[in-house]
Rosetta silent file (secondary structure, phi, psi, omega in degrees, C-alpha in Angstrom):
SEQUENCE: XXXXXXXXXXXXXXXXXXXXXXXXXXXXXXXXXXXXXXXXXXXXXXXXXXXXXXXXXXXXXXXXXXXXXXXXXXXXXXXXXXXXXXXXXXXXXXXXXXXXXXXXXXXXXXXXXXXXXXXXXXXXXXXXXXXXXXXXXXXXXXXXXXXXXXXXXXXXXXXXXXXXXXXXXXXXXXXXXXXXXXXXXXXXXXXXXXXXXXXXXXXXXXXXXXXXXXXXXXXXXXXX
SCORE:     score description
SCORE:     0.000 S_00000001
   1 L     0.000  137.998 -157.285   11.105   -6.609   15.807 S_00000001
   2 L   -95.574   99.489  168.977   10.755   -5.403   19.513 S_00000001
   3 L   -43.875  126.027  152.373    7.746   -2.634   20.467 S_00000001
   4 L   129.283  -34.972 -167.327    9.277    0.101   21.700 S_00000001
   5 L   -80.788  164.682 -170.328   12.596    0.178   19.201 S_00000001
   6 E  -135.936  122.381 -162.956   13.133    2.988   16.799 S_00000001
   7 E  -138.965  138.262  155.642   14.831    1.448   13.588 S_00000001
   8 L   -49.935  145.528 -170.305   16.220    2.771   10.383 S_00000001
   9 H   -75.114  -19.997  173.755   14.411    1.404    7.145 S_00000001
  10 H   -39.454  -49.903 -141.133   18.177   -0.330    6.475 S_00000001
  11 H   -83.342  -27.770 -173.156   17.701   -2.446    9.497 S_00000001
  12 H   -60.926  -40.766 -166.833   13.798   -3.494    8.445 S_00000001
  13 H   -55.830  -67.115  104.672   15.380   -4.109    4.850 S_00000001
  14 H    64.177  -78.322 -167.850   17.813   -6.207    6.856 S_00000001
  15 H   -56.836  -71.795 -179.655   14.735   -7.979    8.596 S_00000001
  16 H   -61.155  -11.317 -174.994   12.846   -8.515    5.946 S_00000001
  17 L   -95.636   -4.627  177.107   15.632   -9.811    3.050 S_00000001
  18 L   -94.578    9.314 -177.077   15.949  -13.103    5.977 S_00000001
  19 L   -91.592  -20.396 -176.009   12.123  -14.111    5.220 S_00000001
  20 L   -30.372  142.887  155.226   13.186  -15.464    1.680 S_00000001
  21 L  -149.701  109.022 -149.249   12.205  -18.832    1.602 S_00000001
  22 L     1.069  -95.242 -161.014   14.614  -19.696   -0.989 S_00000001
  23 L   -65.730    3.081 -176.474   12.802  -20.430   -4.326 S_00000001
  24 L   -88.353  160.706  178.964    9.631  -18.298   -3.378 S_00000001
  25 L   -93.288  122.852 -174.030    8.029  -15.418   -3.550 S_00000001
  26 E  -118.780  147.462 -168.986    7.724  -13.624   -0.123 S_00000001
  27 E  -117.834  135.525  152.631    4.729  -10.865   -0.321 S_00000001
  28 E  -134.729  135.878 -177.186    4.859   -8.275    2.453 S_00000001
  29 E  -117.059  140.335  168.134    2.050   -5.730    2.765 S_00000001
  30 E  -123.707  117.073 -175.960    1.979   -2.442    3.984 S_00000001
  31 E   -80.263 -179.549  144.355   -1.235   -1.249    5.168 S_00000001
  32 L   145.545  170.362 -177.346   -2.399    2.095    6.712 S_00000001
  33 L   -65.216  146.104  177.154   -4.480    5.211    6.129 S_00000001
  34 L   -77.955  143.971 -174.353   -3.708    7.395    3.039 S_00000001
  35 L   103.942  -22.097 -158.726   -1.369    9.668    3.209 S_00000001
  36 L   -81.583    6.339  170.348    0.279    7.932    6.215 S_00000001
  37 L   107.552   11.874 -169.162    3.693    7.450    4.368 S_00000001
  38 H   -73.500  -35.211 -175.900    3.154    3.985    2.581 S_00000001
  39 H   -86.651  -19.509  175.096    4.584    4.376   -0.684 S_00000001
  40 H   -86.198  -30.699 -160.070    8.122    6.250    0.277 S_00000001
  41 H   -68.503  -59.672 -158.929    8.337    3.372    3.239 S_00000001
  42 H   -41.190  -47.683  173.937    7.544    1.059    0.357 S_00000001
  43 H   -66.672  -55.634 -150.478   10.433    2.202   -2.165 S_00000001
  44 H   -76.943  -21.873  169.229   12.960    2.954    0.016 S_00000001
  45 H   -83.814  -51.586 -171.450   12.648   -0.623    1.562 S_00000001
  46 H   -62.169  -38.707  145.502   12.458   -2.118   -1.370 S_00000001
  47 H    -2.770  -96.326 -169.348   15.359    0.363   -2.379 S_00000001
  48 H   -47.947  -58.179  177.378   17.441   -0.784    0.478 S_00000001
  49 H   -41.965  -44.292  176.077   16.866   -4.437    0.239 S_00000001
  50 H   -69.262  -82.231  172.043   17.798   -4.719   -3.498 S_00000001
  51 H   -15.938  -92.565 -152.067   20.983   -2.298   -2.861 S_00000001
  52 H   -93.379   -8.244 -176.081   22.160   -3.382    0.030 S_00000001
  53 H  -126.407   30.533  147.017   21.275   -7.352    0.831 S_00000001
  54 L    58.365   14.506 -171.834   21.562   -8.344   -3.274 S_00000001
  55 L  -101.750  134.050  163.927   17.676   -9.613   -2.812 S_00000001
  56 L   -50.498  110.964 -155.038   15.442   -8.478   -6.069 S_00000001
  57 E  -146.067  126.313  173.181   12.486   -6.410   -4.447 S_00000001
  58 E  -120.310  156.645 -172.691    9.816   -4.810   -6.451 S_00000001
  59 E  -102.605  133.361  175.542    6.884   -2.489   -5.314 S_00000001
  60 L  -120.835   72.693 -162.484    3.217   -3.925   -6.127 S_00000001
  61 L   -60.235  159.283  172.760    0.892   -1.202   -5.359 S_00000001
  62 L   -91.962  -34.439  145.009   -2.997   -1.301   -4.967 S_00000001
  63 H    -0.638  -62.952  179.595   -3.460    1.820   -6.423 S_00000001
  64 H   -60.397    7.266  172.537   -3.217    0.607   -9.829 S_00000001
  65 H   -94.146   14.956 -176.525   -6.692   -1.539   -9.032 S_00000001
  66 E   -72.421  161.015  158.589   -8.248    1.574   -8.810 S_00000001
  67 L   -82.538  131.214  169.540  -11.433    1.855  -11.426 S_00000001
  68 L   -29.180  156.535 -176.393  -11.392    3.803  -14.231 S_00000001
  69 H   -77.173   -6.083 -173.381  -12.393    7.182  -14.528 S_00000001
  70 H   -95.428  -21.448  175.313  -15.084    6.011  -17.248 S_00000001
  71 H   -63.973  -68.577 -153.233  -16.173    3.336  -14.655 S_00000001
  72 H   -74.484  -28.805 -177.921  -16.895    5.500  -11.783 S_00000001
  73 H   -62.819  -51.966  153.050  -18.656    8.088  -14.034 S_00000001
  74 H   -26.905  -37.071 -169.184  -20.777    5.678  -15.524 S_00000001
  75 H   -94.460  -26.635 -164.072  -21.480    4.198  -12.180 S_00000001
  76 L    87.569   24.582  174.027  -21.993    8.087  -10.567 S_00000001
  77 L  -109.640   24.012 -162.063  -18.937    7.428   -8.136 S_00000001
  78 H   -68.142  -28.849 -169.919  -16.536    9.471   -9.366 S_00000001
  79 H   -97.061   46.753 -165.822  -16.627   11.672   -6.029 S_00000001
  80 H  -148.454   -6.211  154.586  -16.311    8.352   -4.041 S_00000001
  81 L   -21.934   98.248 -166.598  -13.198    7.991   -5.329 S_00000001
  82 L   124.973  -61.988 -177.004  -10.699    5.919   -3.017 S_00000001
  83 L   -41.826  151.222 -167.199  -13.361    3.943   -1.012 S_00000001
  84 L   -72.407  -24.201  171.823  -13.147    0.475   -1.227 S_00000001
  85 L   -88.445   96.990  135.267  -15.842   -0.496   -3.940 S_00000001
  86 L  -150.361   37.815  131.272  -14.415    1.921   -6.418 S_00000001
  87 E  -144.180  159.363 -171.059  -11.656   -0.616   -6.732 S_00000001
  88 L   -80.160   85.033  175.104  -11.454   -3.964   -8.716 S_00000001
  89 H   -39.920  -66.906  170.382  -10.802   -5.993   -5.399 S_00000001
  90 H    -4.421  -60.794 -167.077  -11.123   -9.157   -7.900 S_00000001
  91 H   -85.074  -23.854 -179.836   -8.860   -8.117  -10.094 S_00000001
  92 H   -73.707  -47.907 -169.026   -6.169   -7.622   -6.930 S_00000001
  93 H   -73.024  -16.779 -177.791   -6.767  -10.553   -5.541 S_00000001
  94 H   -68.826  -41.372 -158.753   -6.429  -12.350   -8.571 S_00000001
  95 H   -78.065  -15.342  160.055   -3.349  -11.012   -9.516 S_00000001
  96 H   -70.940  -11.615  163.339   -1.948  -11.116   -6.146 S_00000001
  97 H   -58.813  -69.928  -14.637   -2.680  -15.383   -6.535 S_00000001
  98 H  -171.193 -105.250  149.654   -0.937  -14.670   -9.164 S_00000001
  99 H     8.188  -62.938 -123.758    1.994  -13.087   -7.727 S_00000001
 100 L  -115.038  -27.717 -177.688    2.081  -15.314   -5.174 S_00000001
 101 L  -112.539  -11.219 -177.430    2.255  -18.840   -7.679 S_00000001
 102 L   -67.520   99.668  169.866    4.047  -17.511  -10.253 S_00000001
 103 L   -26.049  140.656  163.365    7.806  -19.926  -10.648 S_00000001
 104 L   -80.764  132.263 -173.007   10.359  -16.673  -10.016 S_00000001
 105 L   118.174  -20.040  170.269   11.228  -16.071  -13.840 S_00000001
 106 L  -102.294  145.692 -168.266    7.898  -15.896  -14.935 S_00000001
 107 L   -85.238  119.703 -158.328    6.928  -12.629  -15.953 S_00000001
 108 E  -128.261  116.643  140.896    3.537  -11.502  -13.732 S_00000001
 109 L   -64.601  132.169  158.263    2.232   -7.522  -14.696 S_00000001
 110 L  -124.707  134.606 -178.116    1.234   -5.262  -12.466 S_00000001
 111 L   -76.770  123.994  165.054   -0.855   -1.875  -12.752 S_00000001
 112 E  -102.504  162.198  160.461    0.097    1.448  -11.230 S_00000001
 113 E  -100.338  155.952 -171.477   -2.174    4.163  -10.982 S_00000001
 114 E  -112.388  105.604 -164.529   -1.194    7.578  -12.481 S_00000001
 115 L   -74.876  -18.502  147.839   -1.851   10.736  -10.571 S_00000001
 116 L   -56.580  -48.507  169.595   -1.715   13.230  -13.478 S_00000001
 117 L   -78.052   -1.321  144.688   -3.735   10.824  -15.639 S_00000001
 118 L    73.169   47.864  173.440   -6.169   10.630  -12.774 S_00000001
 119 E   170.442  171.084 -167.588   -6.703    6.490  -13.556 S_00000001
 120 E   -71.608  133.985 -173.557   -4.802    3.220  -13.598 S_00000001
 121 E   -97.177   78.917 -178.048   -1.818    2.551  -15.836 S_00000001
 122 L   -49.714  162.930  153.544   -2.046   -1.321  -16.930 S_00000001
 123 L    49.269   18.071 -176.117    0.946   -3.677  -17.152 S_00000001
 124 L   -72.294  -27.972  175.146    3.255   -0.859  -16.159 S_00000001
 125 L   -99.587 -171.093  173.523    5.860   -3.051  -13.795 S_00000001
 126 L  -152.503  114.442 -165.978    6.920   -6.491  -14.612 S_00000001
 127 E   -92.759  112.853  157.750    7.490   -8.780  -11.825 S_00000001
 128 L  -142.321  -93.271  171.264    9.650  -11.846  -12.877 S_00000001
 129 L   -27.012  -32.715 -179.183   13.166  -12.585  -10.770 S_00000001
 130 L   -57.308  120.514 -173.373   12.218  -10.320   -7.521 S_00000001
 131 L   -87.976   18.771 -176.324   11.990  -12.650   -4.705 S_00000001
 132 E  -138.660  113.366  157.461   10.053   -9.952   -2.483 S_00000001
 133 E   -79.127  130.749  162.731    6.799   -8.008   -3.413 S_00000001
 134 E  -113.365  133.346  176.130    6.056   -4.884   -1.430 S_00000001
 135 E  -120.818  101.816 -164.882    2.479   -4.488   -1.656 S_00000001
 136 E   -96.668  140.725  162.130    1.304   -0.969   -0.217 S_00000001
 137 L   165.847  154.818 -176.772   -2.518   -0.018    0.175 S_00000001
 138 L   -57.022  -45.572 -148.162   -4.843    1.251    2.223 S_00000001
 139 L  -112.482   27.472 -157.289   -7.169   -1.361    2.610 S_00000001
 140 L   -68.324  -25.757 -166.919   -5.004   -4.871    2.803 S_00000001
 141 L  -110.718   37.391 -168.065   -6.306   -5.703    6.291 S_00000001
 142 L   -87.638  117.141  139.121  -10.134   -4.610    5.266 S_00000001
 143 L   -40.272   91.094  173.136  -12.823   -6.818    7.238 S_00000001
 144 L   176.387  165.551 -176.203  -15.068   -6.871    4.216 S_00000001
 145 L  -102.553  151.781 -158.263  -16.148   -9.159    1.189 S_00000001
 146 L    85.850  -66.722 -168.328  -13.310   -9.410   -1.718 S_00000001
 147 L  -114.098   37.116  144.993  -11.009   -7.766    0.411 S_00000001
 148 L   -67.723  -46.556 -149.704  -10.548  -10.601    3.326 S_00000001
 149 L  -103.009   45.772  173.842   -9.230  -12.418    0.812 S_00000001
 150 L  -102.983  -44.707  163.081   -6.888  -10.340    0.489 S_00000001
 151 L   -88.211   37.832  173.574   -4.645  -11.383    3.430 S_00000001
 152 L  -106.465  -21.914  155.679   -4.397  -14.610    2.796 S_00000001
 153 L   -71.898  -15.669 -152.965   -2.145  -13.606   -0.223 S_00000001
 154 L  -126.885  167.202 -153.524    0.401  -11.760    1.629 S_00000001
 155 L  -107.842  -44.163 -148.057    3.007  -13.679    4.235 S_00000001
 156 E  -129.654 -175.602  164.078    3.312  -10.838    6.176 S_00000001
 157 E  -167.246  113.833 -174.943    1.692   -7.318    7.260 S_00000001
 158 E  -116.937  137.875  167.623    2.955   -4.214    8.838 S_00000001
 159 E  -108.692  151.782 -149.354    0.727   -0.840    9.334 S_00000001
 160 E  -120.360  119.435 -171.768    2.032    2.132    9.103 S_00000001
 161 L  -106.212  156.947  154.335    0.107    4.609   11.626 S_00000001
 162 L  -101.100  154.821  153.681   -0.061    8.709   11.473 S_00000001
 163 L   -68.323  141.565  158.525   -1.515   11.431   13.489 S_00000001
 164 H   -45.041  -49.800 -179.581   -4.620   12.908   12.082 S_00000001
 165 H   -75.452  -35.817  146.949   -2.936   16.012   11.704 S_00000001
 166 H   -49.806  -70.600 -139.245   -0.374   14.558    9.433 S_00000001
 167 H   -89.522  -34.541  140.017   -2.634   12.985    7.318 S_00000001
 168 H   -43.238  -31.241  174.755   -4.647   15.884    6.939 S_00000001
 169 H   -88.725  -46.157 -159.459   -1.887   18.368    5.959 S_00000001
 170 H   -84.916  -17.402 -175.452   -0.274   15.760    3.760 S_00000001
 171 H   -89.582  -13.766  160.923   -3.520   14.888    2.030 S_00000001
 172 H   -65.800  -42.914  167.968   -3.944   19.143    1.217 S_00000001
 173 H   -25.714  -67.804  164.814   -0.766   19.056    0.106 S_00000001
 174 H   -40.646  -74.042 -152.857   -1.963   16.387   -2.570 S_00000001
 175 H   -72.553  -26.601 -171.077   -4.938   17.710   -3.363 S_00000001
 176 H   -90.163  -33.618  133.647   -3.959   21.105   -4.057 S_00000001
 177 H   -12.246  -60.328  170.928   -0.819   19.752   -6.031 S_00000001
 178 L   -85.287   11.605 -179.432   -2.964   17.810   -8.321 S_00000001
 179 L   157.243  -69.177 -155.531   -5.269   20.344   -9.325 S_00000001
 180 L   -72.364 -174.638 -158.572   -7.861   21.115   -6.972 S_00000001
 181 L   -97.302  169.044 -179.061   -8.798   24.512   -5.526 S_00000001
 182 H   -68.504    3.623 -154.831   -8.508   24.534   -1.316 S_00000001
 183 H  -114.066  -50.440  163.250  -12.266   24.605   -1.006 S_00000001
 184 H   -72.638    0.657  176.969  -12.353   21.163   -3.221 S_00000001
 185 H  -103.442  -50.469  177.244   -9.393   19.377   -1.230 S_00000001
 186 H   -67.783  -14.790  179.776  -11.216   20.179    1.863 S_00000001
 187 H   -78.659  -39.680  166.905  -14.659   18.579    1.072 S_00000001
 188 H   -32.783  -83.088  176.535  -12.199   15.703   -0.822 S_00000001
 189 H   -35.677  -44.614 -158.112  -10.619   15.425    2.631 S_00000001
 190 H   -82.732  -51.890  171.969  -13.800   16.001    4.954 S_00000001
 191 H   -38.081  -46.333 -131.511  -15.997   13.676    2.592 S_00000001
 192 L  -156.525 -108.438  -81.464  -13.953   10.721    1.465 S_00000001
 193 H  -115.526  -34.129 -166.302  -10.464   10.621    2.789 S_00000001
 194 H   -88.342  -14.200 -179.231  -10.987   11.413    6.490 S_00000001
 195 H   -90.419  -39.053 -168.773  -13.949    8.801    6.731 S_00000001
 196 H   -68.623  -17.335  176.278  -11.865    6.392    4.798 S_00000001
 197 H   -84.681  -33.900 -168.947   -8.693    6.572    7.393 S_00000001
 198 H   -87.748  -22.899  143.922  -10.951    6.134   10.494 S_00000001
 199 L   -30.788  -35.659 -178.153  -12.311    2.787    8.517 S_00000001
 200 L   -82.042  -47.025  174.143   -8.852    2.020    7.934 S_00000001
 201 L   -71.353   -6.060  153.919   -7.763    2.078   11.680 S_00000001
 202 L   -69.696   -3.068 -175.553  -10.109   -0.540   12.752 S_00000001
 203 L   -88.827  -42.989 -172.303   -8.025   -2.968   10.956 S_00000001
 204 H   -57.617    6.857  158.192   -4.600   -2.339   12.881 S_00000001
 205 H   -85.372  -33.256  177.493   -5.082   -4.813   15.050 S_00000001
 206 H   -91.902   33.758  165.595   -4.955   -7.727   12.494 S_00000001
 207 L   -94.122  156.304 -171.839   -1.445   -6.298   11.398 S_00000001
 208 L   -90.213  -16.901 -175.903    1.475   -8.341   12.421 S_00000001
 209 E  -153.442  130.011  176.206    3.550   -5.558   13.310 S_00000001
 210 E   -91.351 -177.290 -156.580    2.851   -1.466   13.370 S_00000001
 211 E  -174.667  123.036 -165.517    4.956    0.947   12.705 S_00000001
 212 E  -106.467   92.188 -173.390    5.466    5.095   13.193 S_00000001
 213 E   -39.613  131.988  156.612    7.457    7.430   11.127 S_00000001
 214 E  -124.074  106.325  156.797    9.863    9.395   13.464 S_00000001
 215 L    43.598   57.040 -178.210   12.303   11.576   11.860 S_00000001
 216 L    60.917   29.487  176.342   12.954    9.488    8.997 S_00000001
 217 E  -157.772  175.704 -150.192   13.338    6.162   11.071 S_00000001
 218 E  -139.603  118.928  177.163   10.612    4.145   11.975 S_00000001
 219 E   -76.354  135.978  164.122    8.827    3.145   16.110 S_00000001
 220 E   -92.275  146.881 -167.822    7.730   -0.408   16.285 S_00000001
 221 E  -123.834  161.484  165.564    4.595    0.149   18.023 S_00000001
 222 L   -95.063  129.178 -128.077    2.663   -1.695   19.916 S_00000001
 223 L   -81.861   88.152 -163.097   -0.071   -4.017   18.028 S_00000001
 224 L  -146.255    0.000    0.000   -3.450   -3.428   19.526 S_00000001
């Protein structure tokens, strides 16, 4: 994909359904700050790809690694939510081995997390035929111990970048959606979410390819 081009998610599904390599499981991750659009990019490619190029493509989010809400209470992190130890890195990477060794036909679980139940849903997908994992999360390209070893599971990695000002609107949006009053989504945001996105953009440089929403279609950016 060319810096500079402005492509429909057909044409990535397109891109991405010619990485098969045949009997295998190809993992692609999509990184980027929350809020920045990862999980609609994620379905709708996986969408398209299944739809329109006949390849089985399932979504494997890191969200469902989050820690319980009985964890973090226990621990006194519940308002640390998001940050990278208040998920079981371990448990991702294992299961992204996992993923990643599993014959296609064997059945491999995966966790989602559930934003009404406000905690992780085990064993909610079932991975067995799909020859493509989309793997969405904030922190896939994290400098840090546990989750370096995270991109050594995945073949490929594109981040998905935002304005501030996106990411900031879209994460009030959220917060006041699930619950909280405008006074608690900004200290959520000012606290936690806005420190956790400028942590997350020191990583887009070890992405293989970056990537901008525009008007529903997506700028390959340049990687730097």
């Amino acid at each position: 994909m060319r810096a500079g081009s402005e492509v429909p998610v057909a044409e990535l599904a397109g891109w991405v359904s010619t990485r098969v390599p045949g009997n295998c499981r190809y993992i692609l991750g999509i990184a980027g700050p929350p809020a920045a659009g990862k999980s609609t990019l994620a379905q709708n490619l996986a969408a398209a790809i299944t739809a329109a190029h006949g390849v089985g493509a399932e979504i494997a989010p890191m969200d469902g690694f989050h820690r319980t809400s009985a964890e973090l209470d226990a621990a006194g992190a519940r308002h640390r939510k998001g940050q990278p130890d208040t998920f079981d890195v371990s448990g991702f990477v294992a299961r992204l081995k996992l993923l990643r060794e599993a014959p296609l036909g064997e059945h491999v679980p995966w966790p989602i997390y559930d934003r009404e139940l406000h905690d992780p849903v085990p064993d909610a997908i079932t991975f067995a035929d799909q020859q493509i994992a989309v793997v969405e999360g904030n922190y896939l390209l994290l400098d840090q111990p546990g989750w370096v070893e995270v991109r050594s599971q995945l073949d490929e990695v594109w981040y998905l970048d935002a304005d501030d000002t996106v990411i900031e609107q879209r994460l009030t949006d959220r917060h006041l959606l699930a619950g909280k009053t405008a006074e608690q989504a900004h200290t959520k945001i000012t606290d936690s979410d806005l420190p956790n996105a400028r942590l997350i953009a020191h990583t887009r440089g070890h992405a293989d390819t970056v990537l901008r929403e525009t008007s529903g279609n997506y700028l390959i950016c340049e990687v730097r």
